[in-house]
N, C-alpha and C positions, 0 to 999 in steps of 0.2 A: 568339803575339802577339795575334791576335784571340780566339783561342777562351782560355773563360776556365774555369780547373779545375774540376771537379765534382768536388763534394764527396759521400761516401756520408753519406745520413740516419740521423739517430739512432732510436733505437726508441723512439719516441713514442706507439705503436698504444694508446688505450684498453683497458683489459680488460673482459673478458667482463662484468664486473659493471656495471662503467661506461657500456656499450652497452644497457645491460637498466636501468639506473635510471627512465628518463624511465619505460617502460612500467610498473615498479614503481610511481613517485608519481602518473602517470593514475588507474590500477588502486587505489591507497586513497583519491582525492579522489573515487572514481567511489561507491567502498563508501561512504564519509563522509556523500555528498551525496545519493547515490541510492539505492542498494542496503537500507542501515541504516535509515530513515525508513518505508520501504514496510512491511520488515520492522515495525518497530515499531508501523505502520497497522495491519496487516495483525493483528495482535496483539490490540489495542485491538479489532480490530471481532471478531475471535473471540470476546473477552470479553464483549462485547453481548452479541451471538446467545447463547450461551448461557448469562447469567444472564436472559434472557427469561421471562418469568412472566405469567400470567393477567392481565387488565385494565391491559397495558401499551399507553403513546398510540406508534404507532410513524409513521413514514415511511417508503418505499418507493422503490427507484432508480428508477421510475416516478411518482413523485409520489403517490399514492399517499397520504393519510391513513388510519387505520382505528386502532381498538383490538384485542388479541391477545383471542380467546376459547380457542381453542384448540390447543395446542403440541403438535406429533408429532417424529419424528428429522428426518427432514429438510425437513418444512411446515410452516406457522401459517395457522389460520384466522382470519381478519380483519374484523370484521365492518366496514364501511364507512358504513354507512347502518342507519335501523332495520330490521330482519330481511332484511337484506342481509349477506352473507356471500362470501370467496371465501378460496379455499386459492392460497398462495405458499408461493414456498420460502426458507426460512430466511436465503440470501446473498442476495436480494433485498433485506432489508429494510436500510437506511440509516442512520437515527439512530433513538435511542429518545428519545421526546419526553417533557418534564416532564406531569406530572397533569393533566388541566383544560387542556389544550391544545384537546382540540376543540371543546369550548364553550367557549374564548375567540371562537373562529372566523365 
């Protein structure tokens, strides 16, 4: 009279695949946005560095102005100033500047 039948549940349970989607479309919004971009940076500034060549205007993660005088495997010597000189390393440097950069300065 009060008590009211229970009924057995139907098998409704998600499958395995179903329970693992969300982490699947995380996981390529993550590649998409983040992952792929860096890569692609990361790429780009390889390409710098080494088409690097002599009398190039460079910048420095350090700010850092100077032209390339001379290119080893893993340094560039930089002259900064007149017969001012200083040796970095190659993933230090940042952009490579158009021509005529420092004497716009």
């Amino acid at each position: 009279m009060f008590i009211n039948q229970a009924y057995a549940a139907t098998d409704a349970a998600p499958t395995d695949l179903m329970s693992f989607l969300p982490f699947i479309v995380i996981f390529i919004l993550f590649y998409f946005m983040l992952i792929r971009p860096q890569m692609k940076q990361a790429k780009a500034h390889k390409l710098m560095i080494d088409s690097l060549k002599k009398d190039d205007e460079i910048l420095t993660n350090g700010g850092v102005l100077g032209k390339v005088v001379k290119i080893k495997d893993q340094f560039v010597t930089v002259e900064i100033a007149t017969s001012t000189q200083i040796y970095i390393q190659k993933q230090s440097i940042q952009t490579l500047l158009p021509k005529g950069t420092i004497k716009s300065i």
